[in-house]
N, C-alpha and C positions, 0 to 999 in steps of 0.2 A: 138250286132247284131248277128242273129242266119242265118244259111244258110237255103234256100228257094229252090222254084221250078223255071224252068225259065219261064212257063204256068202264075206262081203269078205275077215275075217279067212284064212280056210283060201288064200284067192286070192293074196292078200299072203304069206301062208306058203309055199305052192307057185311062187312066183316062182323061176327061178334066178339071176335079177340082185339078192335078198336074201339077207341073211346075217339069223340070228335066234339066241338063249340062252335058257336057264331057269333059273330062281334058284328052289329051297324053301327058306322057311323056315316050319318048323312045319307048321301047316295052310293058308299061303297059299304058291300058286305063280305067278310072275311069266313071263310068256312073252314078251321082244321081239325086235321085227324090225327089221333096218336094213335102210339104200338107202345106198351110200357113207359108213357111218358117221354115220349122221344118223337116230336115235327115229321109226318111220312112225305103228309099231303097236303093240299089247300086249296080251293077255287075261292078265285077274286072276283065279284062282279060291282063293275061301278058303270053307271048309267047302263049302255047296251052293251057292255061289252064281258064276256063270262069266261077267265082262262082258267085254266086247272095246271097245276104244276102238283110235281111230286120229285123226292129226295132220289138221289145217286141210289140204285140197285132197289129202286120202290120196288119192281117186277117180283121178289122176295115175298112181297107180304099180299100179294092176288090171291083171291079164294079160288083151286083147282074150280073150275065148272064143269070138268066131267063127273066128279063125284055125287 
């Protein structure tokens, strides 16, 4: 997984062809997203700090936003 924007991430979130979970534990929380059961995305936030990574050719699974 390669780090992303959070604009992709919120994109990939707002999909209705995704399904996504949160896992805490402690101070870290685990966000991911599937497409048919398949890891796309995920943002990691543990104390201050918030990355978002997404899978090799995520760019595939963005909702067009000119439509």
């Amino acid at each position: 997984m390669k780090l992303i924007m959070k604009t992709e991430f919120d994109n990939l979130r707002l999909n209705p062809k995704h399904t996504y979970e949160a896992d805490n534990n402690g101070n870290k929380q685990v966000i991911k997203i599937y497409r048919l059961n398949e890891l796309i995305a995920k943002k990691v936030t543990q104390k201050k700090s918030i990355r978002y990574f997404g899978i090799k050719g995520y760019n595939h699974y963005l909702m067009n936003e000119d439509i």
